[in-house]
mmJSON file of the N, C-alpha and C atoms, coordinates in Angstrom:
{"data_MODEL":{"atom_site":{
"group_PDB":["ATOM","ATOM","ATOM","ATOM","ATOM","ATOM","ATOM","ATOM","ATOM","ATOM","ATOM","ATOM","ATOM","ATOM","ATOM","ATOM","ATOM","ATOM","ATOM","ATOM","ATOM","ATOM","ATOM","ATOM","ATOM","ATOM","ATOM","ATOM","ATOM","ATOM","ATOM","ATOM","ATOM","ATOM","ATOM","ATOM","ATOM","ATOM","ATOM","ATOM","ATOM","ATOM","ATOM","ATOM","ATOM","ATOM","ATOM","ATOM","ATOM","ATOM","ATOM","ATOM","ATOM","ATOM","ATOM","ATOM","ATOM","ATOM","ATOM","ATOM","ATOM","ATOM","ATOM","ATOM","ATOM","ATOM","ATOM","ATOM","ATOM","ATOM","ATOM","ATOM","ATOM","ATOM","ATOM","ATOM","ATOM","ATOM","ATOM","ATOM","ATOM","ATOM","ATOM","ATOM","ATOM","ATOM","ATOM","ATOM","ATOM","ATOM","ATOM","ATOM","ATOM","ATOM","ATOM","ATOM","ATOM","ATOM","ATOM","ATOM","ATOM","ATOM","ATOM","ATOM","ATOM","ATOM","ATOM","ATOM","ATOM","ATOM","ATOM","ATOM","ATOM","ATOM","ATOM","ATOM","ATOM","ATOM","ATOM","ATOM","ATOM","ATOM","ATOM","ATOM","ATOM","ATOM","ATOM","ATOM","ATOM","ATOM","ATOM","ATOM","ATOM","ATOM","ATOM","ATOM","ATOM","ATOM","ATOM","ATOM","ATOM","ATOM","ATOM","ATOM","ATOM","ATOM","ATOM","ATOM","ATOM","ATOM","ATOM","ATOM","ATOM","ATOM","ATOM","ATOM","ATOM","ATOM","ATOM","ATOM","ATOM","ATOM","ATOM","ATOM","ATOM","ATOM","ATOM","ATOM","ATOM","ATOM","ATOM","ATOM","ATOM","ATOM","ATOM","ATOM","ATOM","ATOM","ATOM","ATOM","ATOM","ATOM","ATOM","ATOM","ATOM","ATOM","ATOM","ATOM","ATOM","ATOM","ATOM","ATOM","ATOM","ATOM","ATOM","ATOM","ATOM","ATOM","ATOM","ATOM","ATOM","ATOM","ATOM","ATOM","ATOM","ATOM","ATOM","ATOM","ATOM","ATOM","ATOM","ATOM","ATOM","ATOM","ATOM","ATOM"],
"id":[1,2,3,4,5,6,7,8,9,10,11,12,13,14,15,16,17,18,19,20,21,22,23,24,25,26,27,28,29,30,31,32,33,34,35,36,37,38,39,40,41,42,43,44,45,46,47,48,49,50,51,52,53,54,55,56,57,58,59,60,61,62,63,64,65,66,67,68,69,70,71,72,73,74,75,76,77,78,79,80,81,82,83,84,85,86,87,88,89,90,91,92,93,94,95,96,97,98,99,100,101,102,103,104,105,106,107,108,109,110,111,112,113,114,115,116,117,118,119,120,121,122,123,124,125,126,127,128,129,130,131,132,133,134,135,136,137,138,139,140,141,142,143,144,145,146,147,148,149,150,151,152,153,154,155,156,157,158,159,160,161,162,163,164,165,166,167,168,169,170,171,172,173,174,175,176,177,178,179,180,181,182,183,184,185,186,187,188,189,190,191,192,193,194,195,196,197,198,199,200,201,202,203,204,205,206,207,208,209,210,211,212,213,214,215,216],
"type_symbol":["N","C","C","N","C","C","N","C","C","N","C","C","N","C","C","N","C","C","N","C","C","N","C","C","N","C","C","N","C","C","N","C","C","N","C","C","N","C","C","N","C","C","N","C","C","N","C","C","N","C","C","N","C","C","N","C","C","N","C","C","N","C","C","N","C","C","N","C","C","N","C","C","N","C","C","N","C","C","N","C","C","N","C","C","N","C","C","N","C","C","N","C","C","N","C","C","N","C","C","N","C","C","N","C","C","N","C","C","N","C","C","N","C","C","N","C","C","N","C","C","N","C","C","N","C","C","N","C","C","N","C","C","N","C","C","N","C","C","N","C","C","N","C","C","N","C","C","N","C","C","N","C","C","N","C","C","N","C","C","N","C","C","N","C","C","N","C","C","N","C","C","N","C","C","N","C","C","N","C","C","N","C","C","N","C","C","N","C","C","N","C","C","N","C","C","N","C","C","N","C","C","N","C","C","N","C","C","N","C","C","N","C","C","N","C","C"],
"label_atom_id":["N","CA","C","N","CA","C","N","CA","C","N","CA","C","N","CA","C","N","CA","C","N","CA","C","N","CA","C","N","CA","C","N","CA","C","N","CA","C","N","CA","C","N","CA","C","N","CA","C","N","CA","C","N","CA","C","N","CA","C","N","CA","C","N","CA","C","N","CA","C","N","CA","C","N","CA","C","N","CA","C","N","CA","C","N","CA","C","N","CA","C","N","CA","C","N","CA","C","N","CA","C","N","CA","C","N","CA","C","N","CA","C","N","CA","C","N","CA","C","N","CA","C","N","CA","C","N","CA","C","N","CA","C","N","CA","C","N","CA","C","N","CA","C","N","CA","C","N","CA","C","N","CA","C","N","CA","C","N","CA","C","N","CA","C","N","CA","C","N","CA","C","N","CA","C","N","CA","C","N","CA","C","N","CA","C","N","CA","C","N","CA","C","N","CA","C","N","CA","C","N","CA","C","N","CA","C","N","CA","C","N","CA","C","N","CA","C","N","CA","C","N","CA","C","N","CA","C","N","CA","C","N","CA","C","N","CA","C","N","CA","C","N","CA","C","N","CA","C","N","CA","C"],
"label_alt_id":[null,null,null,null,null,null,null,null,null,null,null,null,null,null,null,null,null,null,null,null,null,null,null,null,null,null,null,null,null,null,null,null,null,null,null,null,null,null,null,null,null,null,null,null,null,null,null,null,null,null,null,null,null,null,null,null,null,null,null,null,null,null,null,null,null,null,null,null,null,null,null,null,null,null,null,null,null,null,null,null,null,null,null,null,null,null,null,null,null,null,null,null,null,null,null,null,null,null,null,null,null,null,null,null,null,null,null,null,null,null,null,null,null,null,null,null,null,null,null,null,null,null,null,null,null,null,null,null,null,null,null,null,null,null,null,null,null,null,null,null,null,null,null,null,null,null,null,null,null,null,null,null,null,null,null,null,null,null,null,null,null,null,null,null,null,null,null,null,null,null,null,null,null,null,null,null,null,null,null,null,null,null,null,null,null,null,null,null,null,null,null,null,null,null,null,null,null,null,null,null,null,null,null,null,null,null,null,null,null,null,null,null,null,null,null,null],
"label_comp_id":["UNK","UNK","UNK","UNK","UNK","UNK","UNK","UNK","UNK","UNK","UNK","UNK","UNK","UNK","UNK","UNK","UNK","UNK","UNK","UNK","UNK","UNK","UNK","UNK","UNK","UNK","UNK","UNK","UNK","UNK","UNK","UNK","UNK","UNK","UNK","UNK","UNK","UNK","UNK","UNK","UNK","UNK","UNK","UNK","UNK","UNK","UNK","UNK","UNK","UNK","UNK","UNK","UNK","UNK","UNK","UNK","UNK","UNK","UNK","UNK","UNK","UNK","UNK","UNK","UNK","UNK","UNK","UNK","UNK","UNK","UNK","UNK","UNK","UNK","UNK","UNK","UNK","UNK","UNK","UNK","UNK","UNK","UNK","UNK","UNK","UNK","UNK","UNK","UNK","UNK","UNK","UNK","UNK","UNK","UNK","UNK","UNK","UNK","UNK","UNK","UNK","UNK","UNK","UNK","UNK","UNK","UNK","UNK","UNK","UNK","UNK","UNK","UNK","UNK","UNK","UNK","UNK","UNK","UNK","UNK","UNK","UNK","UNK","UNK","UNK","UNK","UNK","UNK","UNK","UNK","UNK","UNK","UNK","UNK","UNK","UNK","UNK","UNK","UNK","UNK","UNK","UNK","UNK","UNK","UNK","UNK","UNK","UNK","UNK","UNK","UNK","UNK","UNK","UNK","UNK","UNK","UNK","UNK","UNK","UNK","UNK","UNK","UNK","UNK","UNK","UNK","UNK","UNK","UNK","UNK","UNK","UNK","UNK","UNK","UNK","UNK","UNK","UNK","UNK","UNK","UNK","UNK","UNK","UNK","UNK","UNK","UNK","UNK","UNK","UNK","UNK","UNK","UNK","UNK","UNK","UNK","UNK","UNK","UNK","UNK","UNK","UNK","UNK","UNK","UNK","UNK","UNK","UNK","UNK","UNK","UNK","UNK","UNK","UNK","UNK","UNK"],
"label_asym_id":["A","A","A","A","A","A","A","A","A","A","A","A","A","A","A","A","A","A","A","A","A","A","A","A","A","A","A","A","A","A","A","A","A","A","A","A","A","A","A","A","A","A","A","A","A","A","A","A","A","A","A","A","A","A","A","A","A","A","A","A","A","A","A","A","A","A","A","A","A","A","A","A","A","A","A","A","A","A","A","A","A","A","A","A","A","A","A","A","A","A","A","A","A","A","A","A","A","A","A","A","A","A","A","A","A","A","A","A","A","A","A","A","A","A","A","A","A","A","A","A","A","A","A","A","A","A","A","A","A","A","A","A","A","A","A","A","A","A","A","A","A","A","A","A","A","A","A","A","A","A","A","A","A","A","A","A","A","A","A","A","A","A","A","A","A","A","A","A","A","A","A","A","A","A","A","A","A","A","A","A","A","A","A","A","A","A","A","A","A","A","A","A","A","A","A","A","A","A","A","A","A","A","A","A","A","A","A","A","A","A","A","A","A","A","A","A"],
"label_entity_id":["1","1","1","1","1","1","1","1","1","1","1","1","1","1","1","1","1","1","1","1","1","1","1","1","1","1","1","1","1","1","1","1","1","1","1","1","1","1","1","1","1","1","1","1","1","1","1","1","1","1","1","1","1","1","1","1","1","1","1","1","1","1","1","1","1","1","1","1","1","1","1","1","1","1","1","1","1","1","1","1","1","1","1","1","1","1","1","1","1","1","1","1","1","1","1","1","1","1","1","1","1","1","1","1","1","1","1","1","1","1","1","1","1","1","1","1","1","1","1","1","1","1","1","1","1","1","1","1","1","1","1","1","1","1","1","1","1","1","1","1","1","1","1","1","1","1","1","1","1","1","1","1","1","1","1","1","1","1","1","1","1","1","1","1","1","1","1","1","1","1","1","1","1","1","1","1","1","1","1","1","1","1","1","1","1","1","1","1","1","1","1","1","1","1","1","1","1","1","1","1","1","1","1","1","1","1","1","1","1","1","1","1","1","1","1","1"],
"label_seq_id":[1,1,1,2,2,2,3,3,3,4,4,4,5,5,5,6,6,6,7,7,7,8,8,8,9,9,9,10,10,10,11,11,11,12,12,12,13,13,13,14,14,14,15,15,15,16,16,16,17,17,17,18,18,18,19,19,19,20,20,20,21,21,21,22,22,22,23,23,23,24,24,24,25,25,25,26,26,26,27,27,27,28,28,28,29,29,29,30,30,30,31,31,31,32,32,32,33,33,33,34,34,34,35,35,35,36,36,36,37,37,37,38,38,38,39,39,39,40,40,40,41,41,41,42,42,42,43,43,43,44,44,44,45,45,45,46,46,46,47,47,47,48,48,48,49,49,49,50,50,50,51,51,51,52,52,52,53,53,53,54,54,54,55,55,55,56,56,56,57,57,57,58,58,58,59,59,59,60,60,60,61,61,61,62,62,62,63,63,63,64,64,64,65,65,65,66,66,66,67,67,67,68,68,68,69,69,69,70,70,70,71,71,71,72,72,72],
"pdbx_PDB_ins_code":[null,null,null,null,null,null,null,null,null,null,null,null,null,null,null,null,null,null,null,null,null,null,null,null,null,null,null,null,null,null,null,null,null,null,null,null,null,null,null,null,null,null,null,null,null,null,null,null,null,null,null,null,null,null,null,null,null,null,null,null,null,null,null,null,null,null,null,null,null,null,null,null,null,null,null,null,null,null,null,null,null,null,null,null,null,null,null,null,null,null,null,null,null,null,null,null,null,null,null,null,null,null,null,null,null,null,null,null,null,null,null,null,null,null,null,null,null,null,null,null,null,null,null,null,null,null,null,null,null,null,null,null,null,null,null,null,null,null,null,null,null,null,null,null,null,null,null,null,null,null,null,null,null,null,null,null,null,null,null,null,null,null,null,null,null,null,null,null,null,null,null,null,null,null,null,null,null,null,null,null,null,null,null,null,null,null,null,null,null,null,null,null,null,null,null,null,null,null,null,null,null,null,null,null,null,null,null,null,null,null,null,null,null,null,null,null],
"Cartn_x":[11.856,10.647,9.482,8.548,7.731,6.461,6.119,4.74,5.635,4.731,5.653,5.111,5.847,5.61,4.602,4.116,2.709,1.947,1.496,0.607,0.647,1.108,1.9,1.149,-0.054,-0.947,0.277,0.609,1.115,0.827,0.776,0.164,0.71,0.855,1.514,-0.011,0.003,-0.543,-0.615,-1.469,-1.663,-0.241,0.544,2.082,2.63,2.64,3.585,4.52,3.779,4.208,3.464,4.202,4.116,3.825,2.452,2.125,2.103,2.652,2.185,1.439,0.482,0.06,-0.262,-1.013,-1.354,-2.766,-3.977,-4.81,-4.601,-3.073,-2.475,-3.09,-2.371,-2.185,-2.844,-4.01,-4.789,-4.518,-4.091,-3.595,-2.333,-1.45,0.171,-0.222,0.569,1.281,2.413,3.038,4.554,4.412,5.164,5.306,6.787,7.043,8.461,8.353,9.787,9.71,9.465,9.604,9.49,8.828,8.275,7.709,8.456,9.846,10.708,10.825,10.815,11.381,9.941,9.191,7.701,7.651,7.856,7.912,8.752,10.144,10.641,10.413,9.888,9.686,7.99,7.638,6.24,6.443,8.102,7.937,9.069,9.538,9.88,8.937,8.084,6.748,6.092,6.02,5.284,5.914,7.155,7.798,7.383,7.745,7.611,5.938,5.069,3.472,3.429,3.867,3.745,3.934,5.102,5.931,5.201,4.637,3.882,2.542,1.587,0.727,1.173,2.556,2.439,2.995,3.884,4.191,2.814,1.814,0.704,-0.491,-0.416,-1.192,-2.618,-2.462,-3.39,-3.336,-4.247,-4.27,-3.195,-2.703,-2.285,-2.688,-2.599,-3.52,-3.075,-4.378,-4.38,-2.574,-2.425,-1.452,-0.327,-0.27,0.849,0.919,0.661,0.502,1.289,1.736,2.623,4.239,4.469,5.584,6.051,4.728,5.08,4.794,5.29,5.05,5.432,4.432,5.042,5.832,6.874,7.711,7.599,7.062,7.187,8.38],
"Cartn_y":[6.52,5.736,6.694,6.382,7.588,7.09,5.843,4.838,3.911,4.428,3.497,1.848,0.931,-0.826,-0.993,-0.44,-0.899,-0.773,0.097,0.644,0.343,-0.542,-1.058,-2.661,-3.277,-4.894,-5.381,-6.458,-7.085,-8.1,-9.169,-10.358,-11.239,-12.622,-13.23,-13.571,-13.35,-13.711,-15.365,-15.896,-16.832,-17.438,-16.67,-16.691,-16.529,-16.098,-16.541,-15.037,-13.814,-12.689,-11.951,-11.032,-10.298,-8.986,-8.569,-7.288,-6.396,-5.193,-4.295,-3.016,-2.847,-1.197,-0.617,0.231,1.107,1.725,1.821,2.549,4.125,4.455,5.928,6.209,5.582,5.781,5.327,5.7,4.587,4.825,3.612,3.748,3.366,3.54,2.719,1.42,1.083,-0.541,-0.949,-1.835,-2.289,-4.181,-4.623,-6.128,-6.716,-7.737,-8.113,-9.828,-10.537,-11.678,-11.9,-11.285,-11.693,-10.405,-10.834,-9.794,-8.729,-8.557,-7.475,-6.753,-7.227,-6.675,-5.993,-6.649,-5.722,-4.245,-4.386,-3.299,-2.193,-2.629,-1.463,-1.007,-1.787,-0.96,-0.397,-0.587,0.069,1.543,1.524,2.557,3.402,3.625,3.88,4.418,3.437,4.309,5.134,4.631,5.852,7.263,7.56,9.074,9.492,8.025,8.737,9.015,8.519,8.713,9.927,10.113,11.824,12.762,12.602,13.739,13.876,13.043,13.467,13.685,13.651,14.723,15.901,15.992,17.459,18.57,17.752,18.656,18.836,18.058,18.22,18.732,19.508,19.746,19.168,18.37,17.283,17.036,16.633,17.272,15.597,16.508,15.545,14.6,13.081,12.326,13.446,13.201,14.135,13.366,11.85,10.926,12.121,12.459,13.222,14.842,15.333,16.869,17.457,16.898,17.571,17.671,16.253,15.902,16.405,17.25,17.659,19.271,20.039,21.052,22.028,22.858,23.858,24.985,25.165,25.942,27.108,28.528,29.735,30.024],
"Cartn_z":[1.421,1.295,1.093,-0.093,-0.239,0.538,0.56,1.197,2.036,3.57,4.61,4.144,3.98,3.641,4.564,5.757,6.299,5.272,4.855,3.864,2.647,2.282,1.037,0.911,-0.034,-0.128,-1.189,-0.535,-2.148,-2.319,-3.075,-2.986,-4.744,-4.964,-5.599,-6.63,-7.905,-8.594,-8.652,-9.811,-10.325,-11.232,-11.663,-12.395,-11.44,-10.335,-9.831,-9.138,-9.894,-9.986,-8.705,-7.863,-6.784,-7.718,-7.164,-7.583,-6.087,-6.254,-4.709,-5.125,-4.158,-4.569,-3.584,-3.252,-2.035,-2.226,-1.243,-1.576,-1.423,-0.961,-0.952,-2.196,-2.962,-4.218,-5.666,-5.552,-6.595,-8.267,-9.037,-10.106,-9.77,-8.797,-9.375,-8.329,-9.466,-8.766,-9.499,-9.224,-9.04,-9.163,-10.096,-10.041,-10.114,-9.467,-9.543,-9.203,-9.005,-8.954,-7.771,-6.697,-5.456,-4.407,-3.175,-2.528,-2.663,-2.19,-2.175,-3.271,-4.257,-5.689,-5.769,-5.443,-5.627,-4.984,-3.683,-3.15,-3.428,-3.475,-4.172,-5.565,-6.25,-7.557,-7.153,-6.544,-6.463,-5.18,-4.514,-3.92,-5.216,-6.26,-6.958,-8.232,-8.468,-9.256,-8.143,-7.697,-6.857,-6.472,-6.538,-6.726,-8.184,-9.158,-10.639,-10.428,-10.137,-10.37,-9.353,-8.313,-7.19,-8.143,-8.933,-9.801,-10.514,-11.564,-12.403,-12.284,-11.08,-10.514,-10.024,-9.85,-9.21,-10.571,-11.677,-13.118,-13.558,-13.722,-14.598,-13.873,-12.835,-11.67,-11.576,-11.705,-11.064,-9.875,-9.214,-7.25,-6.602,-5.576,-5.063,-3.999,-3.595,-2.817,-1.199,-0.622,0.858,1.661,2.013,2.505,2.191,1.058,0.547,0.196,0.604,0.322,1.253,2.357,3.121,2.498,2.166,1.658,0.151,-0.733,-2.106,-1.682,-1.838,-1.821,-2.756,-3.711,-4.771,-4.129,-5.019,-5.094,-5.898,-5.635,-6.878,-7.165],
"occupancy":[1.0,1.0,1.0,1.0,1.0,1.0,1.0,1.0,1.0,1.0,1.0,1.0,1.0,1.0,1.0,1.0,1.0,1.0,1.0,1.0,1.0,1.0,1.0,1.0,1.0,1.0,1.0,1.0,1.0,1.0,1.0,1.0,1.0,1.0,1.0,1.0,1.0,1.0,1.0,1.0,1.0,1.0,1.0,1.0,1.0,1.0,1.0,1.0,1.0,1.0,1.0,1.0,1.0,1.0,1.0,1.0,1.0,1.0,1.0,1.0,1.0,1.0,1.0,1.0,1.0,1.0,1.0,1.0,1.0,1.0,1.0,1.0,1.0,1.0,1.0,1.0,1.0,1.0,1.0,1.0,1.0,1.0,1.0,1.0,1.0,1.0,1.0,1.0,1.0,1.0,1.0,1.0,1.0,1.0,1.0,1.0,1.0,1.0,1.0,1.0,1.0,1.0,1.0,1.0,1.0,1.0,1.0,1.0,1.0,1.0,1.0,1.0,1.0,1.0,1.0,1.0,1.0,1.0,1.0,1.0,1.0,1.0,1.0,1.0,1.0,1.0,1.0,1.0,1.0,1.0,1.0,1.0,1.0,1.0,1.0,1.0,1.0,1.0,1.0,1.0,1.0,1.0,1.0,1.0,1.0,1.0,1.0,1.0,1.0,1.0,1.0,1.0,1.0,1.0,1.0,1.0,1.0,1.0,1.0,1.0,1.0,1.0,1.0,1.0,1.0,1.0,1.0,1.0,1.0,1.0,1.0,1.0,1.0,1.0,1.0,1.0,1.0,1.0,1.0,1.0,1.0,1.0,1.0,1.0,1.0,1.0,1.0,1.0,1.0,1.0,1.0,1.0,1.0,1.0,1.0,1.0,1.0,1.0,1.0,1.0,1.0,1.0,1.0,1.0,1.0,1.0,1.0,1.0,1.0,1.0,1.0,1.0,1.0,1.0,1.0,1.0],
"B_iso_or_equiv":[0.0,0.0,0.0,0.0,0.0,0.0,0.0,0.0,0.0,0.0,0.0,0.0,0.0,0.0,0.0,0.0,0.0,0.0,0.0,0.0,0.0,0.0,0.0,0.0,0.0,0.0,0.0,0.0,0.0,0.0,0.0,0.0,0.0,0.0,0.0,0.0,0.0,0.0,0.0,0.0,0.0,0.0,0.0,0.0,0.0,0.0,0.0,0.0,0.0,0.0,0.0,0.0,0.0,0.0,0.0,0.0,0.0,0.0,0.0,0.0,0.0,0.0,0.0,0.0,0.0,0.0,0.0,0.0,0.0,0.0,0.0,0.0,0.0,0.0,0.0,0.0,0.0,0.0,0.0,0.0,0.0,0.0,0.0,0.0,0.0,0.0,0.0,0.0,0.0,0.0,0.0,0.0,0.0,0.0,0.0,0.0,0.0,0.0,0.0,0.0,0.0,0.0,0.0,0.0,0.0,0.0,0.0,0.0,0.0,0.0,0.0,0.0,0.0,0.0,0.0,0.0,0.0,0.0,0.0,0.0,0.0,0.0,0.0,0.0,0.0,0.0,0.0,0.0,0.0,0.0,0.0,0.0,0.0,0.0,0.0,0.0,0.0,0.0,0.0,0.0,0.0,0.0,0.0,0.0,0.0,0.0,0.0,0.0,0.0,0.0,0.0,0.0,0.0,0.0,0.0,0.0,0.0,0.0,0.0,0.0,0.0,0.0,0.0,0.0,0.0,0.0,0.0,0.0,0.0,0.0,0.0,0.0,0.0,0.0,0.0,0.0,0.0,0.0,0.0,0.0,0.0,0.0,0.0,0.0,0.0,0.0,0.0,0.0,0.0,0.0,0.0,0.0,0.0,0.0,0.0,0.0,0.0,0.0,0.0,0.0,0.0,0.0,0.0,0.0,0.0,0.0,0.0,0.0,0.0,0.0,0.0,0.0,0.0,0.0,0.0,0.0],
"pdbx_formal_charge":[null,null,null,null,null,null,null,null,null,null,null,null,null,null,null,null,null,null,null,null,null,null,null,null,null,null,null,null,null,null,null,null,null,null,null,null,null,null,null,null,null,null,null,null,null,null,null,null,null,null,null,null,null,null,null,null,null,null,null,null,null,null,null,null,null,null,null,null,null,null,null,null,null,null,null,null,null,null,null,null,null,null,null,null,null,null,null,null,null,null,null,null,null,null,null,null,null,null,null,null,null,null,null,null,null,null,null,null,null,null,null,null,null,null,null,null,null,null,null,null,null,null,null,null,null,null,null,null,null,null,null,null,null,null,null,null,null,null,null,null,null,null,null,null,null,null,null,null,null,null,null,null,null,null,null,null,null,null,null,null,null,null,null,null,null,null,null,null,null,null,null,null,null,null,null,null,null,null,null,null,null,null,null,null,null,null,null,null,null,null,null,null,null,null,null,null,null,null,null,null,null,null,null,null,null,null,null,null,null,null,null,null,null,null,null,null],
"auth_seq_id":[1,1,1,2,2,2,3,3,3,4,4,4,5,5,5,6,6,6,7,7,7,8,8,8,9,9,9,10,10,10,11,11,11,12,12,12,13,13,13,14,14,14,15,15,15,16,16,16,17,17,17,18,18,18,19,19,19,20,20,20,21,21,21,22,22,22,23,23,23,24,24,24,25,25,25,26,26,26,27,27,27,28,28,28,29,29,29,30,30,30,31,31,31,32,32,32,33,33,33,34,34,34,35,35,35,36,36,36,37,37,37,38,38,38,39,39,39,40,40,40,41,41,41,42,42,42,43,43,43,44,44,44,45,45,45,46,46,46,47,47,47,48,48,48,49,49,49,50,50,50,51,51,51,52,52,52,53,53,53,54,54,54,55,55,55,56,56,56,57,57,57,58,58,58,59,59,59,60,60,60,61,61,61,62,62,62,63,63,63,64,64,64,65,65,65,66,66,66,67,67,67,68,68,68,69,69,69,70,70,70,71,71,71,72,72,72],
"auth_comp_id":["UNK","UNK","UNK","UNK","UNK","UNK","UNK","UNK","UNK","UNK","UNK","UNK","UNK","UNK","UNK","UNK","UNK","UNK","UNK","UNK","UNK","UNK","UNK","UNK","UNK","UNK","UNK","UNK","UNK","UNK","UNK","UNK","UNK","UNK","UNK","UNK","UNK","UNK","UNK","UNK","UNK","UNK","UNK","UNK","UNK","UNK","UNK","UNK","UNK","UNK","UNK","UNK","UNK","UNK","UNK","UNK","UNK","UNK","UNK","UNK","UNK","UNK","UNK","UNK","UNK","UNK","UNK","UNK","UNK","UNK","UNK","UNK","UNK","UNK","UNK","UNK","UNK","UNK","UNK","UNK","UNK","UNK","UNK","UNK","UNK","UNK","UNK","UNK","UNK","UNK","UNK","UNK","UNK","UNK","UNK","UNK","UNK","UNK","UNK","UNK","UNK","UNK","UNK","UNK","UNK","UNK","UNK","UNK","UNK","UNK","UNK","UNK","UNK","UNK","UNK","UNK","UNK","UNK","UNK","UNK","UNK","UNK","UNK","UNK","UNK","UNK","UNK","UNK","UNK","UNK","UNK","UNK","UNK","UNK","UNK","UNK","UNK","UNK","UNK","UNK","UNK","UNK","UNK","UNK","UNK","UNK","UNK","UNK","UNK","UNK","UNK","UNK","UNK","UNK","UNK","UNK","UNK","UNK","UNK","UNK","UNK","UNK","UNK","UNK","UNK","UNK","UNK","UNK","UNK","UNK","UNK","UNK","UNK","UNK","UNK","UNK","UNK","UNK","UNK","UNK","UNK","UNK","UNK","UNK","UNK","UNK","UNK","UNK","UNK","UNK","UNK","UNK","UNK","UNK","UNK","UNK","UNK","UNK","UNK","UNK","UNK","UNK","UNK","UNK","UNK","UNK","UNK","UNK","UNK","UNK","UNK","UNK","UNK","UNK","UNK","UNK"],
"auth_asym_id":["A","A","A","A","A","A","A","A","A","A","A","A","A","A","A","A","A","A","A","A","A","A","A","A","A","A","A","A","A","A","A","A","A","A","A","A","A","A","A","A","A","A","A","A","A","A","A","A","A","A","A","A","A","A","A","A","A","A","A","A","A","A","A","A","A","A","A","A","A","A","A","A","A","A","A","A","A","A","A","A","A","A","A","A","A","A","A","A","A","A","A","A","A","A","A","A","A","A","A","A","A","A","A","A","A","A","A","A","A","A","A","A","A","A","A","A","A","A","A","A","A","A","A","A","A","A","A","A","A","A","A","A","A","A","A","A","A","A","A","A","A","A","A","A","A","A","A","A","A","A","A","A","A","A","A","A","A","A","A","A","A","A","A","A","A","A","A","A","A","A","A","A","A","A","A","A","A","A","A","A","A","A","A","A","A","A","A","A","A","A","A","A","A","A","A","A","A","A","A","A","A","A","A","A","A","A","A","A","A","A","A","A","A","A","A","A"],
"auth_atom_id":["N","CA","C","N","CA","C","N","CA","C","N","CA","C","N","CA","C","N","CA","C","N","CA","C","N","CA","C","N","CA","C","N","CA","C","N","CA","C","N","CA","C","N","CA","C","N","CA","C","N","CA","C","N","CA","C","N","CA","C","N","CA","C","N","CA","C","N","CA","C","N","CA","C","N","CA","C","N","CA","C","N","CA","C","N","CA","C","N","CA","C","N","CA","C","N","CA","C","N","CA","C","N","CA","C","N","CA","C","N","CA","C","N","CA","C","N","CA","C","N","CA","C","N","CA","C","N","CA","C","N","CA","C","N","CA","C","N","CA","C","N","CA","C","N","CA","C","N","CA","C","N","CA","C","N","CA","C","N","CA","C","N","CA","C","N","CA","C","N","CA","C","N","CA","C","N","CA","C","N","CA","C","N","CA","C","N","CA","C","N","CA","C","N","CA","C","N","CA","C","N","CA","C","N","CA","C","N","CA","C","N","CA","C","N","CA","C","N","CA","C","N","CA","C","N","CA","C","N","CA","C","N","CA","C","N","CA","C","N","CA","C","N","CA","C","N","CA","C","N","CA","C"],
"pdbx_PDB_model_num":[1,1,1,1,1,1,1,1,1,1,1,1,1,1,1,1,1,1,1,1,1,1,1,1,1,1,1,1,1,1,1,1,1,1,1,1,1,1,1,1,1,1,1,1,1,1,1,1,1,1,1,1,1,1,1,1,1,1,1,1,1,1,1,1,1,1,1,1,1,1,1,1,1,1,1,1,1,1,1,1,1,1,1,1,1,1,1,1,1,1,1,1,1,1,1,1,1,1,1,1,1,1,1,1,1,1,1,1,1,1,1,1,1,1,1,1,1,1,1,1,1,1,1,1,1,1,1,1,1,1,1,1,1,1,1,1,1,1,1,1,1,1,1,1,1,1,1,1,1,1,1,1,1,1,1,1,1,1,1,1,1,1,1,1,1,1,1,1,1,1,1,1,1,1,1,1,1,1,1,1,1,1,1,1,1,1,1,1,1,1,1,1,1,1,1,1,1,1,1,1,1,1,1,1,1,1,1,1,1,1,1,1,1,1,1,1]
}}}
């Protein structure tokens, strides 16, 4: 789990669609058919969105800097 589900808003659109995101993480979010499906695909972008701040060194959110750490 990269964002503990406390920390994790999700909420059901107007369609009908469960979006989740995190203020960890501003910029990803995750949509699915149901609360659950939300969450895991939004804790799943969220490794792909970590990863690709830490290849393109773009800073990483403070929540997470312990857990990414460069390697020389």
């Amino acid at each position: 789990m990269i964002v503990p589900t406390s920390k994790i808003q999700s909420r059901q659109d107007e369609d009908g669609v469960w979006i989740a995101k995190s203020e960890f993480l501003p910029g990803c979010h995750a949509h699915g058919k149901d609360r659950g499906e939300a969450i895991l695909r939004f804790q799943e972008a969220a490794k792909v969105h970590l990863e690709a701040l830490l290849e393109s060194g773009r800073p990483i959110p403070p929540a997470f800097r312990k857990q990414f750490v460069l390697a020389a």
